[in-house]
C-alpha positions as a Markdown table, in Angstrom:
| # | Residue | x | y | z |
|---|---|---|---|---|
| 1 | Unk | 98.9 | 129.6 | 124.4 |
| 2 | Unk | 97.0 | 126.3 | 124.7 |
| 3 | Unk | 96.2 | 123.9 | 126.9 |
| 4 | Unk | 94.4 | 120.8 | 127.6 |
| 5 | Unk | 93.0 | 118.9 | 130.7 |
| 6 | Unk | 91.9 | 115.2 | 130.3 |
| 7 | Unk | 88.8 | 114.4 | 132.9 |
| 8 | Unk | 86.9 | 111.2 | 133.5 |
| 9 | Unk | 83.1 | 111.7 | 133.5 |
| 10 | Unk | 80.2 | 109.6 | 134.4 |
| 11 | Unk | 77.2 | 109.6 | 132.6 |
| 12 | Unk | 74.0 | 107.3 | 133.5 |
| 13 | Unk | 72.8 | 104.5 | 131.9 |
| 14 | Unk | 70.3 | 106.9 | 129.5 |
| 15 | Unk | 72.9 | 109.3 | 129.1 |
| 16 | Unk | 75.2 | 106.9 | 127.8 |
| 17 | Unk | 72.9 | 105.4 | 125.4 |
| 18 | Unk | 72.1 | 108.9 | 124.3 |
| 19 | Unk | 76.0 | 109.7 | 124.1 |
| 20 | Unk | 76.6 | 106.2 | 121.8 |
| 21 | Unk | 73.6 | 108.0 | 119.5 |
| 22 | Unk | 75.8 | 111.1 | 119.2 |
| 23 | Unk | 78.7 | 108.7 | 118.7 |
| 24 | Unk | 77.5 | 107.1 | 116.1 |
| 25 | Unk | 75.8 | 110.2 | 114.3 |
| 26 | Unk | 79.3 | 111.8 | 114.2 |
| 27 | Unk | 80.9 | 108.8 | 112.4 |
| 28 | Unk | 78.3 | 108.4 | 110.1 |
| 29 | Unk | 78.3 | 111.9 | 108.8 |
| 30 | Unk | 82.4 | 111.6 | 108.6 |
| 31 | Unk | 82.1 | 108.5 | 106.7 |
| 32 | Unk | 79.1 | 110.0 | 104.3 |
| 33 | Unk | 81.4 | 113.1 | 104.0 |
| 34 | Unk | 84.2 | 111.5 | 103.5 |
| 35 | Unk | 82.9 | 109.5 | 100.4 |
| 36 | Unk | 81.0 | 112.5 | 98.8 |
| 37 | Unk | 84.5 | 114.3 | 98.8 |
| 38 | Unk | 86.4 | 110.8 | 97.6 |
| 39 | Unk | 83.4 | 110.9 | 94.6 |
| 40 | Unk | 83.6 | 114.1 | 93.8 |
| 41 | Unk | 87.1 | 114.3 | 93.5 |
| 42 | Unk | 87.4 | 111.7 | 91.4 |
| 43 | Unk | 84.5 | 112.9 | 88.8 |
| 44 | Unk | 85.3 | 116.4 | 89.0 |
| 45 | Unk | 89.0 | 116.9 | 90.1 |
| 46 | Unk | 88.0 | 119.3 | 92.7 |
| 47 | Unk | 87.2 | 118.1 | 96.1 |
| 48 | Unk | 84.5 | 119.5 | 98.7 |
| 49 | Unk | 85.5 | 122.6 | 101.0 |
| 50 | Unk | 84.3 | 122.8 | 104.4 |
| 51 | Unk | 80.9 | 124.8 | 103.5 |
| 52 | Unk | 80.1 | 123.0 | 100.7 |
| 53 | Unk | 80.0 | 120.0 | 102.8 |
| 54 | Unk | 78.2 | 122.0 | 106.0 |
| 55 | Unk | 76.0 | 122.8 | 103.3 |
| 56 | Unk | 74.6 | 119.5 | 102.7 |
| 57 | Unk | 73.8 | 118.4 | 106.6 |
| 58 | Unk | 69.9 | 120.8 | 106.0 |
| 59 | Unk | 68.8 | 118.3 | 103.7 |
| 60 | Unk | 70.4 | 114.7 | 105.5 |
| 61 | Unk | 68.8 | 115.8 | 108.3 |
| 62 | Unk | 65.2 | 116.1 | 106.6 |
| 63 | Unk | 66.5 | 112.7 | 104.7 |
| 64 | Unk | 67.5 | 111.2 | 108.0 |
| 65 | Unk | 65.7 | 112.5 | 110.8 |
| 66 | Unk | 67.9 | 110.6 | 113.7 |
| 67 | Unk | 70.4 | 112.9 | 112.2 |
| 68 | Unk | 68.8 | 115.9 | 114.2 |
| 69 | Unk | 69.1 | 113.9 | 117.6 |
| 70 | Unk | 72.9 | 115.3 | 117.5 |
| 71 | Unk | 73.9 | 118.8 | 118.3 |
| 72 | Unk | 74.4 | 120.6 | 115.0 |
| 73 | Unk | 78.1 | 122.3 | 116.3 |
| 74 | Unk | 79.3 | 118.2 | 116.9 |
| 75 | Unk | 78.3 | 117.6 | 112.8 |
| 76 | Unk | 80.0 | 120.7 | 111.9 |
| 77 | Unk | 82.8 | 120.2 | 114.1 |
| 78 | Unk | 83.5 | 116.7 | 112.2 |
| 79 | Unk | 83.2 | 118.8 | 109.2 |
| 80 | Unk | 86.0 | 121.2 | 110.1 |
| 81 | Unk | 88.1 | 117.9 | 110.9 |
| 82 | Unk | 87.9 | 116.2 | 108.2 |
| 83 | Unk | 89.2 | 119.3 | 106.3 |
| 84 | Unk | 92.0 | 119.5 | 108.5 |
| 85 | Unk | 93.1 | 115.7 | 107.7 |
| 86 | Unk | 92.8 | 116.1 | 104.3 |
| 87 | Unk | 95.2 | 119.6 | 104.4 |
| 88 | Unk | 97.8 | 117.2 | 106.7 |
| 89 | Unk | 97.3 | 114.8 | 103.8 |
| 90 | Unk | 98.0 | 117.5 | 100.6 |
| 91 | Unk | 100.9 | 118.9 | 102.9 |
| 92 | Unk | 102.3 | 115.2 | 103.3 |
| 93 | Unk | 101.6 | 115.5 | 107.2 |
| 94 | Unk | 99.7 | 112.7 | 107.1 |
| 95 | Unk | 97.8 | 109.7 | 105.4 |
| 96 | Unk | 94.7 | 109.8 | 103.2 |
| 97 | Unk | 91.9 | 110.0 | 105.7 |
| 98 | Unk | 90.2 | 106.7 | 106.8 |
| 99 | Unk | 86.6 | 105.5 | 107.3 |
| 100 | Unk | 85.6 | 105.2 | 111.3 |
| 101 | Unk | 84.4 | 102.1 | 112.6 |
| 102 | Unk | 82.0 | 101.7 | 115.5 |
| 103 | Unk | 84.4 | 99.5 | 117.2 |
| 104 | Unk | 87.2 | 100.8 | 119.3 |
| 105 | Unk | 87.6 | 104.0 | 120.4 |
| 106 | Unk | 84.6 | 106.9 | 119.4 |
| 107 | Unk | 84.6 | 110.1 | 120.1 |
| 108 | Unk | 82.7 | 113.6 | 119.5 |
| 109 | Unk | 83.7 | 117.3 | 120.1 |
| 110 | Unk | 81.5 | 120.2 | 121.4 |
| 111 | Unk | 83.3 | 123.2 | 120.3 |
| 112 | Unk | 80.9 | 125.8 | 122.4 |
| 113 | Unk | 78.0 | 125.7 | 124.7 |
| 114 | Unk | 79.4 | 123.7 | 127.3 |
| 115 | Unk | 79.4 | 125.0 | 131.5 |
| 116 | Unk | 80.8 | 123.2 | 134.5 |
| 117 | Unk | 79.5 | 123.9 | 137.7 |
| 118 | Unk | 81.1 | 122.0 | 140.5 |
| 119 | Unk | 81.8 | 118.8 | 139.9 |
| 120 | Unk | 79.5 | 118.8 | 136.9 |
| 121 | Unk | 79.6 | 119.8 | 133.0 |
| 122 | Unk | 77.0 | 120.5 | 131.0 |
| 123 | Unk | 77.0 | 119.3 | 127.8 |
| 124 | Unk | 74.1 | 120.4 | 124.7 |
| 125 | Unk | 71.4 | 117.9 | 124.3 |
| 126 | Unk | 72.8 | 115.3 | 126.9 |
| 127 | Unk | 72.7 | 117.6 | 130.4 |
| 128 | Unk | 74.9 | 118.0 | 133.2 |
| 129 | Unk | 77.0 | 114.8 | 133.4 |
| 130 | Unk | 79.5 | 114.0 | 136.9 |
| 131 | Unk | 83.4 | 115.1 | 135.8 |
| 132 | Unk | 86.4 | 114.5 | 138.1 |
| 133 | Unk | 88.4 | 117.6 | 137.6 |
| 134 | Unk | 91.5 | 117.2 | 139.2 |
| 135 | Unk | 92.5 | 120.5 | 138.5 |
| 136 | Unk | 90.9 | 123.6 | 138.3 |
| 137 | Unk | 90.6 | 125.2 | 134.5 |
| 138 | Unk | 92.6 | 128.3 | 133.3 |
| 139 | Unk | 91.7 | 130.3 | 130.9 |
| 140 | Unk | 88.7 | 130.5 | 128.3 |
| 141 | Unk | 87.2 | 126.7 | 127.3 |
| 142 | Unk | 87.6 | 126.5 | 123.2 |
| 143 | Unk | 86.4 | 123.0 | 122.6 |
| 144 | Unk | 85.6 | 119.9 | 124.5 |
| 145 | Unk | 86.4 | 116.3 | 123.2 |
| 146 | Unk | 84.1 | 113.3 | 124.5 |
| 147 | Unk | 85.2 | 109.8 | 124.3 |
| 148 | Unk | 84.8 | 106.4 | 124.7 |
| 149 | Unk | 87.7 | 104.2 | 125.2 |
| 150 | Unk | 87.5 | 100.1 | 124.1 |
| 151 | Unk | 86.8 | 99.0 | 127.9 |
| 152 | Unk | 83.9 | 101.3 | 128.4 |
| 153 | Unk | 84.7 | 104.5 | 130.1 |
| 154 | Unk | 84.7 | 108.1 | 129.4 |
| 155 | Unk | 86.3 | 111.0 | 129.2 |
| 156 | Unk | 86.3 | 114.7 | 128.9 |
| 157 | Unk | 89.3 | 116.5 | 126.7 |
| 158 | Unk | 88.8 | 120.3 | 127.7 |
| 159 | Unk | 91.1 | 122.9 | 125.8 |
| 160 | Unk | 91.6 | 125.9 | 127.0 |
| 161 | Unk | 92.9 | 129.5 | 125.7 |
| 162 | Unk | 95.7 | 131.5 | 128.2 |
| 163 | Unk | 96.9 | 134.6 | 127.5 |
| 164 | Unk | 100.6 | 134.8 | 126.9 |
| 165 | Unk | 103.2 | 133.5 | 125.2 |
| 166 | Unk | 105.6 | 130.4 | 126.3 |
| 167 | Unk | 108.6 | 131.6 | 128.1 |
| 168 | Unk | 111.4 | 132.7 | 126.1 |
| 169 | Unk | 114.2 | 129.3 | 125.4 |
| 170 | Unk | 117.9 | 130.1 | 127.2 |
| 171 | Unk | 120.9 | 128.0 | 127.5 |
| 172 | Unk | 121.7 | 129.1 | 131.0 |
| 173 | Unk | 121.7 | 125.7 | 133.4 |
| 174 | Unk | 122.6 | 122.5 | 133.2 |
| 175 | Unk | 122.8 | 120.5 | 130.2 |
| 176 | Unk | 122.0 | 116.4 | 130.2 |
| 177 | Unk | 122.2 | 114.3 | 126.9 |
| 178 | Unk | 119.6 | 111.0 | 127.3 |
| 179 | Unk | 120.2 | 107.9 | 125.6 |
| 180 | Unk | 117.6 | 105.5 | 125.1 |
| 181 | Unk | 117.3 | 102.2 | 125.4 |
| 182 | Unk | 115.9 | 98.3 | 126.5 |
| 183 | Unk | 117.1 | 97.5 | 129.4 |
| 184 | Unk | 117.7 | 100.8 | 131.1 |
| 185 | Unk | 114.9 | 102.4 | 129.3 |
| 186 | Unk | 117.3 | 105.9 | 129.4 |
| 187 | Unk | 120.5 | 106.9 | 130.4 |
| 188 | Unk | 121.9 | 109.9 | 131.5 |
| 189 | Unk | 125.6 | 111.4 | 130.8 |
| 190 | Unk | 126.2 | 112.0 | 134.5 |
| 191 | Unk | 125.4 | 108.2 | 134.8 |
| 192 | Unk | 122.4 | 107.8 | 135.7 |
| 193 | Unk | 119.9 | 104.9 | 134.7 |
| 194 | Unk | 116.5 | 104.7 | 135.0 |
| 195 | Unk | 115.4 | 100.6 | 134.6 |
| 196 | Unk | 112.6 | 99.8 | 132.0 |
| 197 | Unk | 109.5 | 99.2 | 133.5 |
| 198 | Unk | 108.5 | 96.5 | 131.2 |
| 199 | Unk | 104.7 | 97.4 | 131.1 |
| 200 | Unk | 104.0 | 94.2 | 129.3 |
| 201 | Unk | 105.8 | 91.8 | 131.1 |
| 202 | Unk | 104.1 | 92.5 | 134.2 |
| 203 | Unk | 100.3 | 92.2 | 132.8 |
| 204 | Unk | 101.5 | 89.4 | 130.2 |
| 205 | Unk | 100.0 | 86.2 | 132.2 |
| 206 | Unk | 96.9 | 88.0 | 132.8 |
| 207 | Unk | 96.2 | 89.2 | 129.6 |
| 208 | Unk | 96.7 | 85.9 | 127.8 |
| 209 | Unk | 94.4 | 84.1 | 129.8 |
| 210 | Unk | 91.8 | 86.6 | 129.3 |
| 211 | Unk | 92.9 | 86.5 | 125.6 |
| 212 | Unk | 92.3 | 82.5 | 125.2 |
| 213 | Unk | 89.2 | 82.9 | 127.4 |
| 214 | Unk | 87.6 | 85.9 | 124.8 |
| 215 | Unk | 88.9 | 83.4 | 121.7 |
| 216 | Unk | 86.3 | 80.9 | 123.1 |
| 217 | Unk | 83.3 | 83.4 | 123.2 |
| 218 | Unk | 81.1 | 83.3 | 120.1 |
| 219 | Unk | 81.0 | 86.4 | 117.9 |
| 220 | Unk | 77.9 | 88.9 | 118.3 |
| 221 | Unk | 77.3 | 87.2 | 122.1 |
| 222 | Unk | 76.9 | 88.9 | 124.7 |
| 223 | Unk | 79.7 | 86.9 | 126.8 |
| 224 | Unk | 82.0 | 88.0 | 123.9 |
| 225 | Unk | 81.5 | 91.4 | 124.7 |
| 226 | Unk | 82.1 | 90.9 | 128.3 |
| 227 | Unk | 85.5 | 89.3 | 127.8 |
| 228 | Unk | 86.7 | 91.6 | 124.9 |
| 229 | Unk | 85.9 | 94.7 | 127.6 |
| 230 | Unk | 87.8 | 92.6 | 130.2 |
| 231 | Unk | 90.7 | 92.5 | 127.9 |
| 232 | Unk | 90.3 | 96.3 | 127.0 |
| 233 | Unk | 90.8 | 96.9 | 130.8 |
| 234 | Unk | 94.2 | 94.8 | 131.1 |
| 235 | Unk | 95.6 | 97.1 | 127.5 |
| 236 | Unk | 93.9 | 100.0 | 129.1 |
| 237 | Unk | 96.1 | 99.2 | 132.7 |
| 238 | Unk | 99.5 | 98.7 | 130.7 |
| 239 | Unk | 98.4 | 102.0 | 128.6 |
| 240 | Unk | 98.3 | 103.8 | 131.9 |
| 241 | Unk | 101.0 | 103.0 | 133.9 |
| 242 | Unk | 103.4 | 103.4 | 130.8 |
| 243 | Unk | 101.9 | 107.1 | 130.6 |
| 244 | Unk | 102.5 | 107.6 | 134.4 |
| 245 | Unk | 106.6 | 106.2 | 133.9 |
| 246 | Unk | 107.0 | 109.0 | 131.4 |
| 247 | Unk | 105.2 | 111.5 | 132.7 |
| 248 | Unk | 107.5 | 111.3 | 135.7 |
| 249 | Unk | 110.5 | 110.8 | 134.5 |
| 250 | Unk | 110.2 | 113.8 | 131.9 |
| 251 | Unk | 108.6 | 116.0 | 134.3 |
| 252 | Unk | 111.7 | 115.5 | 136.8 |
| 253 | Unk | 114.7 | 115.4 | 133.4 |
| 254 | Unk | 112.9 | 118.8 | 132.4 |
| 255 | Unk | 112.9 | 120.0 | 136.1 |
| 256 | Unk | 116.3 | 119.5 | 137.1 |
| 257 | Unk | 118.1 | 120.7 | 133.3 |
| 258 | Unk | 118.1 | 123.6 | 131.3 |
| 259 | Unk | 119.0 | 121.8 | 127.8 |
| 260 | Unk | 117.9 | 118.4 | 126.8 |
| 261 | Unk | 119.8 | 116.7 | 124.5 |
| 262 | Unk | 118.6 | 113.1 | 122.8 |
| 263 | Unk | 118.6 | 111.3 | 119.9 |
| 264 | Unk | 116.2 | 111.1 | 117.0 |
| 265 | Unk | 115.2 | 107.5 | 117.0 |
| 266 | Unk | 113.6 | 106.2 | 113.6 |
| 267 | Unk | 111.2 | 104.0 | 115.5 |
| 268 | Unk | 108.8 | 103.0 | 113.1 |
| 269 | Unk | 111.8 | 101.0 | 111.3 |
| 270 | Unk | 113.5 | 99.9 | 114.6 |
| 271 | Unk | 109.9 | 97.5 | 114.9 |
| 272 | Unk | 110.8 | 96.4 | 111.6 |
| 273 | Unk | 113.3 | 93.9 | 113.8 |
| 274 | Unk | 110.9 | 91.5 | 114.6 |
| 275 | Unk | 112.8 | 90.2 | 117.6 |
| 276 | Unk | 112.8 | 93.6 | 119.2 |
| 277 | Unk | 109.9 | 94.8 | 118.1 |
| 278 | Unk | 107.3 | 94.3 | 121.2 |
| 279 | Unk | 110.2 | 95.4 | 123.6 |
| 280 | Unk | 110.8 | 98.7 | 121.9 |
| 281 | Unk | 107.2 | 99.5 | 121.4 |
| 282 | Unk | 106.7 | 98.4 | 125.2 |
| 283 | Unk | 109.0 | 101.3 | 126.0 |
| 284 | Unk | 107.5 | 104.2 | 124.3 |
| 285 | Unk | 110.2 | 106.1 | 123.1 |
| 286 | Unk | 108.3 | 108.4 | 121.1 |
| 287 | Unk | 105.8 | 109.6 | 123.3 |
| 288 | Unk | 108.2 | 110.2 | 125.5 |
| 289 | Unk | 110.3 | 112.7 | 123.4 |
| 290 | Unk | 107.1 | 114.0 | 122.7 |
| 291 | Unk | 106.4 | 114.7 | 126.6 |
| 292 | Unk | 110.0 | 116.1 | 126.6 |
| 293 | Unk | 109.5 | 119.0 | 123.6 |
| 294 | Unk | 106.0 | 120.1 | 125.1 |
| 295 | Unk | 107.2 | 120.3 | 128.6 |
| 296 | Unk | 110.8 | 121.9 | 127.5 |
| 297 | Unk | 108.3 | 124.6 | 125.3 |
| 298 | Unk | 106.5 | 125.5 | 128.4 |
| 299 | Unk | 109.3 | 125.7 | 131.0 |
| 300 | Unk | 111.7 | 127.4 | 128.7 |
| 301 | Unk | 113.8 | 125.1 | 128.4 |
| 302 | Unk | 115.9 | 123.7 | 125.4 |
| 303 | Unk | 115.4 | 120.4 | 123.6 |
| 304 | Unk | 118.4 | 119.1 | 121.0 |
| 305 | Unk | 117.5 | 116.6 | 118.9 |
| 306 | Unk | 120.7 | 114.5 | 117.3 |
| 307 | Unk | 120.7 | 112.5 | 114.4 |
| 308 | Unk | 119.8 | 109.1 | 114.5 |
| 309 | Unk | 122.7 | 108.4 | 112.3 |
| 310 | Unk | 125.4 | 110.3 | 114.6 |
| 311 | Unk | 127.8 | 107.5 | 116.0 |
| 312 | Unk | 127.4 | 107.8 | 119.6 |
| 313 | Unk | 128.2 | 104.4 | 120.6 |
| 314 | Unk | 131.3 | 103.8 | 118.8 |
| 315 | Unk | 132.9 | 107.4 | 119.5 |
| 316 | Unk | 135.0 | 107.4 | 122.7 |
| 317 | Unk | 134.0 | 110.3 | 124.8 |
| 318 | Unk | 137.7 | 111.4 | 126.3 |
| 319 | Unk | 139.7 | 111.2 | 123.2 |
| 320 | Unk | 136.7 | 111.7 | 120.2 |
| 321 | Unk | 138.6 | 108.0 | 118.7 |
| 322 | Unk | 135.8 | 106.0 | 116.4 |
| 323 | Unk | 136.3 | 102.2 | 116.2 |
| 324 | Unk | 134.8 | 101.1 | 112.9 |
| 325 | Unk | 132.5 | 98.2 | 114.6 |
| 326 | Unk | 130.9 | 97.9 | 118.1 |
| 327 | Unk | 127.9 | 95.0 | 118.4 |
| 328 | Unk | 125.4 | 94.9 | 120.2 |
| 329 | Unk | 126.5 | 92.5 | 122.3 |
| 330 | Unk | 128.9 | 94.5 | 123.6 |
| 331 | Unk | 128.1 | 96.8 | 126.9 |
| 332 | Unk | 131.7 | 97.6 | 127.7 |
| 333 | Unk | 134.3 | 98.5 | 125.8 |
| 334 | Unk | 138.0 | 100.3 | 125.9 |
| 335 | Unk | 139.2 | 102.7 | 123.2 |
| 336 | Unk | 142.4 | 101.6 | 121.8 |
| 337 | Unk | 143.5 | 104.9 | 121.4 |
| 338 | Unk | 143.3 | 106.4 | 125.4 |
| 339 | Unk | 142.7 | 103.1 | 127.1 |
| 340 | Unk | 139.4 | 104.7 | 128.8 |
| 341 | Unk | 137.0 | 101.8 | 129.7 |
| 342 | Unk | 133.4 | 103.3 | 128.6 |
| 343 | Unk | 130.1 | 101.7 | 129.8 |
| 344 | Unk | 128.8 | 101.8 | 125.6 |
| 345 | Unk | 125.2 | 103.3 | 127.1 |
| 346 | Unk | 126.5 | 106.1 | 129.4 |
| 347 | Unk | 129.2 | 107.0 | 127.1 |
| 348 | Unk | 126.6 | 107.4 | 124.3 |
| 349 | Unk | 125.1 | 109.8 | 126.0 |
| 350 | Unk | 128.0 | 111.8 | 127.1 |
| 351 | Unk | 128.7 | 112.3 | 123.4 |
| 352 | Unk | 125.0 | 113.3 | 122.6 |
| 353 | Unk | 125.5 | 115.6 | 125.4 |
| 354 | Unk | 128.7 | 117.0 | 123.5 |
| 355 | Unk | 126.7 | 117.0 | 120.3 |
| 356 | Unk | 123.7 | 118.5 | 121.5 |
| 357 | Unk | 125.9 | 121.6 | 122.9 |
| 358 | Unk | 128.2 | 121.9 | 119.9 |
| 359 | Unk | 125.2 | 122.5 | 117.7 |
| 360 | Unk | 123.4 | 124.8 | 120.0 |
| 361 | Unk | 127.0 | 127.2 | 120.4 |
| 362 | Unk | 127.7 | 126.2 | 116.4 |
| 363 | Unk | 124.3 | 126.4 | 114.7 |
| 364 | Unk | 125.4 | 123.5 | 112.2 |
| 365 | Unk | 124.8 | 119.3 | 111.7 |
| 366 | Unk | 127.7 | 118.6 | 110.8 |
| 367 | Unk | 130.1 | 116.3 | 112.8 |
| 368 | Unk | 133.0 | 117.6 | 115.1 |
| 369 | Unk | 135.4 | 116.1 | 113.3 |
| 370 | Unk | 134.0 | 117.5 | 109.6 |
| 371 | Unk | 132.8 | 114.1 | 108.5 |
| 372 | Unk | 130.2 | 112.6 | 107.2 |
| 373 | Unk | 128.5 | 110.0 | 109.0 |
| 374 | Unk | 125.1 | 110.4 | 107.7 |
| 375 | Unk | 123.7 | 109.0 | 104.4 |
| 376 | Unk | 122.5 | 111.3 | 101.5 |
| 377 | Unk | 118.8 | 110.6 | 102.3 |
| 378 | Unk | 119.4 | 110.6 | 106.0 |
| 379 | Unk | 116.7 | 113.8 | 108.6 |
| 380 | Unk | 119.3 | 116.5 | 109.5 |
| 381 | Unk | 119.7 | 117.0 | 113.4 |
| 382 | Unk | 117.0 | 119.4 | 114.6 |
| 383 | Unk | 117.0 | 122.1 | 117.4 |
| 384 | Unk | 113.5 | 122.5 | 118.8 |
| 385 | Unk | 113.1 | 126.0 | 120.4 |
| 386 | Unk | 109.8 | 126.9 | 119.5 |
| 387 | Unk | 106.2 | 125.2 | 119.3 |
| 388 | Unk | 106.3 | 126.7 | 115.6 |
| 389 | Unk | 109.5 | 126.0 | 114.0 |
| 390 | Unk | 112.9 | 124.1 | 114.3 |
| 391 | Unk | 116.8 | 124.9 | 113.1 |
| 392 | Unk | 118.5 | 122.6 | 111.5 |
């Protein structure tokens, strides 16, 4: 069982030039190896395994002698990643692996040789640096991530080995099915809502007057660099009070239930609506399903997720009636077959709830009422009980 604890850290002036060094060591060697295994693929067919690539760092080194100014376990840890992304890619994980940039966010990884004393880490070839651990560390320390983020500070990703397994899933306890949405960023089925921040909205005048103010800066000045880390901090403000929303309201959905129940949102398509398209990726519905399957995984607990194509909206709750068209428009409504006035949102999520719990006792996607609401191409509903697999 794994786990990992994001720290700031504060290095000095020299160890922060030294850290940039290492930065940009690492992304040179992951660009370099990333086109020798582009080349030789396309010469030879066959690409470059992890030790044939390791294998060529002895003589870059003499080649490039700055190269040497890095810790040898960061190059080869870039290595072993770079392998990884191009095994997501063959499996269809992921995309082809890109070429880093020096701008925007760097990192490196230290995957032994590190110590923390204190309030202090040591880290090979840089020294101890200051960390604010806010927590103390369980377990055995596997690898350490160190990064930069746009507006300038850094931080220390430590993950740690516990022995054990996660907790065993039951569906003993309460059961809640979420709905997701703009306005109330989610809804409960015992009613319930929990209003949408808007992160945005509430930085928006600040960040576009620190916007029009960077537009005037000439590239490569020094005043341009200034005002792009300025607007880093505003993004970097936004970034974190969105994480804090989620982490709190997930934290305290997964507290209080035994089984989760939501819907799996297509949201890479919803931002295809260009007139919703800031105000859904504002809300952050994805990492916040994510926070929802770690945290059930850990606790125990039971997360359902229902197909996005499922028609929650337009299905009445008490009677299980469909009406053939419900805009958007519409928040209210009253099924013509029982006369029940539904609020659409909480009623949405009573019938996820329903959905969810049919499918757990059931084991099956299909709909109550043995139709077919989802097209031919359409993700089946998924049941995630495990960190390693998922029913369907």
């Amino acid at each position: 069982m794994y786990q990992s604890v994001k720290a700031r850290i504060y290095p000095t002036d020299a160890q922060a030039e030294q850290l940039s060094q290492f930065f940009g060591c690492a992304r040179w060697w992951w660009n370099r190896a990333l086109n020798e295994t582009t080349t030789t693929y396309a010469e030879t067919g066959k690409g470059l395994s992890r030790v044939g690539l390791n294998a060529l760092l002895p003589a870059l080194k003499k080649e490039f002698p700055w190269l040497s100014e890095c810790h040898s376990q960061v190059l080869q840890s870039v290595t072993l990643n770079l392998t990884k992304a191009f095994i997501n890619f063959f499996e269809k994980r992921a995309k082809y692996p890109n070429f880093k940039s020096k701008h925007g966010k760097q990192s490196i990884q230290y995957p032994q040789g590190t110590k923390f004393v204190d309030h202090l880490i040591y880290l090979p070839k840089l020294g101890w640096v200051k960390i604010n651990l806010h927590r103390p560390l369980d377990g055995e320390v596997k690898t350490v991530t160190i990064s930069k983020n746009p507006s300038g500070q850094y931080f220390a990703a430590i993950l740690t080995s516990l022995e054990g397994e996660y907790p065993i899933p039951n569906r003993e306890g309460l059961a809640i099915g979420v709905d997701l949405g703009i306005t109330d960023f989610a809804i409960t089925s015992t009613g319930s809502k929990y209003r949408n921040p808007r992160h945005i909205k509430k930085h928006e005048s600040n960040l576009k007057r620190k916007q029009r103010k960077l537009s005037r800066k000439v590239k490569g000045s020094n005043s341009r660099n200034k005002a792009r880390k300025l607007v880093a901090r505003v993004h970097q403000r936004i970034s974190n009070s969105r994480q804090d929303f989620l982490h709190k309201l997930s934290h305290k959905l997964v507290n209080e239930n035994q089984v989760i129940v939501v819907e799996d949102l297509a949201v890479k398509n919803l931002v295809k609506n260009h007139c919703l398209a800031k105000a859904i990726s504002d809300c952050g519905w994805s990492s916040f399903v994510g926070m929802l399957n770690y945290k059930c995984e850990r606790s125990g607990k039971i997360l359902v997720k229902v197909d996005r194509f499922f028609p929650s909206s337009k299905t009445c709750s008490n009677c299980y009636h469909r009406v053939s068209f419900l805009p958007l428009d519409v928040r209210h409504w009253t099924c013509p077959n029982c006369g029940t006035n539904h609020d659409r949102d909480v009623n949405a999520a009573r019938n996820l709830k329903a959905e969810g719990l049919r499918i757990l006792s059931l084991g099956t996607s299909e709909t109550a009422d043995g139709g077919n609401v989802r097209p031919s191409r359409g993700r089946k509903t998924s049941v995630r009980l495990s960190p390693s697999k998922s029913e369907a």
